[in-house]
C-alpha positions as CSV (number, residue, x, y, z in Angstrom):
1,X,288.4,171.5,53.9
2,X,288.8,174.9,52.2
3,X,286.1,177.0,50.9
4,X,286.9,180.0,48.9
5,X,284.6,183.0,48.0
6,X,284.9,185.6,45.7
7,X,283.6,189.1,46.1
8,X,280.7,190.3,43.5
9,X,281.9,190.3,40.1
10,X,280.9,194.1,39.1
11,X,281.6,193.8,35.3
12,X,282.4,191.5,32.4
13,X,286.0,192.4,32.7
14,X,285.8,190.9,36.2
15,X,284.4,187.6,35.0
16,X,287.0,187.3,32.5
17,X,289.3,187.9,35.1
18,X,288.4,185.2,36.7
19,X,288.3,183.4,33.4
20,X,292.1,183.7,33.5
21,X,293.0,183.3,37.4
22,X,290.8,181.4,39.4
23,X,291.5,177.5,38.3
24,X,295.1,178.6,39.5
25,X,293.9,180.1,42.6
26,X,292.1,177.2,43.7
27,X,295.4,174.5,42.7
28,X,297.3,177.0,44.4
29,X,295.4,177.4,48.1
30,X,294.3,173.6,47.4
31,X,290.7,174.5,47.1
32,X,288.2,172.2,47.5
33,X,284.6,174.6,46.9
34,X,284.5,178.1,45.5
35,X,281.2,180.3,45.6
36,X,281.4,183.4,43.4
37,X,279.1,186.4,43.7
38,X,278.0,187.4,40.4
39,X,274.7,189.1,40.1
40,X,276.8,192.4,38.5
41,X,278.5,190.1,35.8
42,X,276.7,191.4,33.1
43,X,277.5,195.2,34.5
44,X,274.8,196.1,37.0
45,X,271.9,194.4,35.1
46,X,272.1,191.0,36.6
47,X,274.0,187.8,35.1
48,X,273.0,186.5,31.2
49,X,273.5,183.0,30.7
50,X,276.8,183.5,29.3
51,X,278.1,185.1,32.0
52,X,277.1,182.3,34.5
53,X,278.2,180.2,31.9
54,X,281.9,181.7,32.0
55,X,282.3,181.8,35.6
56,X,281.1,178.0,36.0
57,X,283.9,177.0,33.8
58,X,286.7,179.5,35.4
59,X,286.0,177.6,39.2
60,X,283.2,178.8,40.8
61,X,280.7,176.0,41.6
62,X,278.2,178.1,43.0
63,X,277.1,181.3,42.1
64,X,275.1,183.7,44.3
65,X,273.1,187.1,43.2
66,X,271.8,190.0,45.1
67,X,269.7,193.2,44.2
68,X,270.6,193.0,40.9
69,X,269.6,189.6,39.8
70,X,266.2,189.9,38.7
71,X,266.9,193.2,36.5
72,X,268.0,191.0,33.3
73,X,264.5,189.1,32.5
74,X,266.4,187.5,29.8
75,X,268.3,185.4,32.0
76,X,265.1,184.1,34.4
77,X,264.9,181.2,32.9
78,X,268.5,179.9,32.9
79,X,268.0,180.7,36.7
80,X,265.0,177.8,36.4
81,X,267.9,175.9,34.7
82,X,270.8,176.0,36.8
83,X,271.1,175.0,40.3
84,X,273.9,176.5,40.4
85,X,273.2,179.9,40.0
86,X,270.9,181.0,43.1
87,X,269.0,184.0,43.8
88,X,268.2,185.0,47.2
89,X,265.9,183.3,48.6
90,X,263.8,185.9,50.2
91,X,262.4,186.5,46.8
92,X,260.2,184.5,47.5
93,X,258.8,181.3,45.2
94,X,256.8,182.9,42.6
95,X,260.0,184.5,41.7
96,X,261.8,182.7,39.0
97,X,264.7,180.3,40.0
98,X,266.2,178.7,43.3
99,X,267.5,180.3,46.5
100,X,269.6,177.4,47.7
101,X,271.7,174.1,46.8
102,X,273.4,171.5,47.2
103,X,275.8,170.3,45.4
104,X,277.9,166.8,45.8
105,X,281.2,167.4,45.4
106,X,282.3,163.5,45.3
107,X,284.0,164.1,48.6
108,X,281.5,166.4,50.1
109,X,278.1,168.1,50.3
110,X,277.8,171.5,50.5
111,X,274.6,173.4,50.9
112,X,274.8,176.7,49.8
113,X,271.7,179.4,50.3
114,X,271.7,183.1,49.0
115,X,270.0,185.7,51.0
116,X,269.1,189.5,50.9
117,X,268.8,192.3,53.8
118,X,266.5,194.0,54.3
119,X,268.0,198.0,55.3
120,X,268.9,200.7,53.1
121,X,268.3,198.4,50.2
122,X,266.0,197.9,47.0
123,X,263.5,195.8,46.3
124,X,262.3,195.2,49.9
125,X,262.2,191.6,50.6
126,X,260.9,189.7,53.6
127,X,263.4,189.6,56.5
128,X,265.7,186.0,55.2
129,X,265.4,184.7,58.7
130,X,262.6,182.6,58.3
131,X,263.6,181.3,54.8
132,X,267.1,179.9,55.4
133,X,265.4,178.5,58.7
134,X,262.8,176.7,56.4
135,X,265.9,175.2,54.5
136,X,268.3,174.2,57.0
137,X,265.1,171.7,58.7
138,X,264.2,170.7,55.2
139,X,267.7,169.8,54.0
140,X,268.6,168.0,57.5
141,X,270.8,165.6,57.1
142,X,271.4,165.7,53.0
143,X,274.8,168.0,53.6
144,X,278.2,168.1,55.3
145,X,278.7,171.9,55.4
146,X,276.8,175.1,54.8
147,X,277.6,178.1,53.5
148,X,275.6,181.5,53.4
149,X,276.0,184.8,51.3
150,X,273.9,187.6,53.0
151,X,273.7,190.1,50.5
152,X,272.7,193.4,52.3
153,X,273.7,196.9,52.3
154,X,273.9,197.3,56.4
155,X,276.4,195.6,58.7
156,X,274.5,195.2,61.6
157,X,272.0,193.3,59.9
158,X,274.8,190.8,58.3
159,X,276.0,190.4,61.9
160,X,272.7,190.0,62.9
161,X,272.1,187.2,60.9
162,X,275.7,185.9,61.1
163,X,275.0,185.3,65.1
164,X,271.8,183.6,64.4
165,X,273.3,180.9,62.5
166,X,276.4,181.2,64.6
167,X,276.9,177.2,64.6
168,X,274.4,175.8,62.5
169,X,275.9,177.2,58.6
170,X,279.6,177.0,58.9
171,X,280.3,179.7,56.4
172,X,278.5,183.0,56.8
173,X,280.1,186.2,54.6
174,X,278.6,189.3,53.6
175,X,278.2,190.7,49.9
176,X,276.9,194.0,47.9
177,X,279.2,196.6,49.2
178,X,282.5,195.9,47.4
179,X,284.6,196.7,49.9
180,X,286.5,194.1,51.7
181,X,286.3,194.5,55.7
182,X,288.6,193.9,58.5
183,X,286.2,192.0,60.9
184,X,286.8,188.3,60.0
185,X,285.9,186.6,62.8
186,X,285.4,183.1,64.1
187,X,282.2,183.4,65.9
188,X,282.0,181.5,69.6
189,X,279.9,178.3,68.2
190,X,282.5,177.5,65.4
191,X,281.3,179.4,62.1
192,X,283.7,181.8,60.4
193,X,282.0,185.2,59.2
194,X,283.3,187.9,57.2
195,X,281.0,191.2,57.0
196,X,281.9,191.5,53.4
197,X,284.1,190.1,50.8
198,X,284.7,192.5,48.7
199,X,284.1,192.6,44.5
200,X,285.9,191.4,41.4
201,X,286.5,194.1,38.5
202,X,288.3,196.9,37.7
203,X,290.3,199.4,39.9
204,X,290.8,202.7,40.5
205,X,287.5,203.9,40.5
206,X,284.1,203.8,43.0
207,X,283.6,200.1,43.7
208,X,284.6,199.3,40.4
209,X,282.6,202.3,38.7
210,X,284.6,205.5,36.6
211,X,284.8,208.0,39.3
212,X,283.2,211.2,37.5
213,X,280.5,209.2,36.3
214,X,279.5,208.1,39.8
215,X,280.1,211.6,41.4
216,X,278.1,213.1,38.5
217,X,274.7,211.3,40.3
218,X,275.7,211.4,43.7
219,X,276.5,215.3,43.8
220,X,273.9,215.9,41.3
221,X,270.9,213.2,42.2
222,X,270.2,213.2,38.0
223,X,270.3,209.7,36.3
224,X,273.4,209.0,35.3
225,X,275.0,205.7,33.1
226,X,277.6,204.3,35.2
227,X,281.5,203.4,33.6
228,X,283.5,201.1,34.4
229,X,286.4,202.1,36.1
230,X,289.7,201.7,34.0
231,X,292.2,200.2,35.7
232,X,293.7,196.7,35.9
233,X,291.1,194.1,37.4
234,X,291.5,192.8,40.6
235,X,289.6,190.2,42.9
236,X,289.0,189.7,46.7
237,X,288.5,187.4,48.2
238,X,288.8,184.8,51.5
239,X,289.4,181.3,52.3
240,X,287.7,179.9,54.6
241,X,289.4,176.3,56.1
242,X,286.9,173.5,58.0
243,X,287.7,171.0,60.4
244,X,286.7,168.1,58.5
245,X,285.3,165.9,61.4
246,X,283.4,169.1,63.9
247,X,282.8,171.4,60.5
248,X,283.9,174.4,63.1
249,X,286.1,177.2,60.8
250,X,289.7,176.9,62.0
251,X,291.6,179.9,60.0
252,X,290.3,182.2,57.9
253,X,292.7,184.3,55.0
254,X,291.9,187.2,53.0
255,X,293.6,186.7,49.4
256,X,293.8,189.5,46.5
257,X,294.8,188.5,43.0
């Protein structure tokens, strides 16, 4: 069993990216789930409809949000609509949308559940722990492997929250700081945990931002509008592979394409 996922997507150029690439990808490494982070698809103001759209038909069967999500109110109620595009859960349930699913893949079922940190990182949330505990009782028995994208800004409180679950969601990664990291690890009760994947878009710049306009609010602390960096794009990514029968990670790859 092989689970790929894709680093957040930080523009539309990344999504189309993946428009082109991914379906290969997956026949390629024999891919039997993907999970995409796209909350920046629609360039820092959350996902539109299309854009989850686009990225459903290019391979991903999940896609997960972050920080971002919420900013594009246009798109709250294709997040009622689709259960495949989550939000994290710790938003709570008046928010609009779903934090977790599962989806039947005809072979297997695969819960998925988005979740946000809670350091160095806008809007404060609840802490997730509590939430995804909430889900993995009441979901008991309706899946055959789990999969969880903490989307936070620290990496002590991914790992934090990685060795918590360290056994009971197979697949724990990190998202939000678009830089893929060296610590892929197979924790000691079987899950496979990556602190972050990464990001899908365009390179040469600041996590896929035009390097003067980011430098211009950093060194300055004025608003600034953000550009997308303008080189070719570029996605990471990492496969994680399942023992079918004990659902403990066995190998984990980082890919870039």
């Amino acid at each position: 069993m092989k689970i790929l996922a894709i680093g957040d997507v930080t523009s539309p150029t990344g999504a189309a990216h993946l428009e082109k690439r991914l379906w290969g990808i997956r026949r390629q490494y024999n891919i039997d789930f993907c999970v995409v982070n796209g909350e920046n698809a629609s360039f820092i103001t959350g996902i539109s409809k299309d854009g989850a759209e686009k990225l459903l038909r290019s391979g991903a069967d999940v896609i997960t949000g972050g920080n971002h999500t919420m900013h594009n109110h246009a798109a709250h109620g294709m997040l009622d609509e689709f259960f495949e595009v989550l939000r994290p859960i710790n938003f709570g349930d008046e928010a609009p949308g779903h934090g977790y699913t599962v989806v039947n893949t005809g072979v297997y079922r695969i819960l998925v559940i988005n979740a946000m940190g809670t350091v160095h990182i806008e809007p404060q949330l609840n802490m997730p722990y509590s939430y995804i505990e909430d889900v993995l009782a009441r979901e008991a028995g309706n899946y055959d492997f789990a999969v969880l994208d903490i989307h936070a800004e620290a990496t002590g409180e991914k790992l934090a929250v990685a060795h918590s679950f360290d056994g009971k969601i197979n697949v724990i990664f990190g998202t939000h700081t678009h830089v893929p990291t060296a610590d892929a690890t197979i924790l000691p009760n079987g899950s496979g945990y990556i602190s972050d994947l990464g990001m899908c878009g365009e390179s040469g710049g600041i996590l896929g931002m035009e390097i003067n306009s980011v430098l211009f609010k950093m060194r300055t602390r004025l608003p600034g509008k953000f550009k997308c960096a303008s080189g070719a794009p570029v996605a990471d990514a990492v496969i994680f592979t399942l023992d079918d029968t004990s659902g403990r990670v066995t190998e984990i790859k980082r890919i870039k394409f």
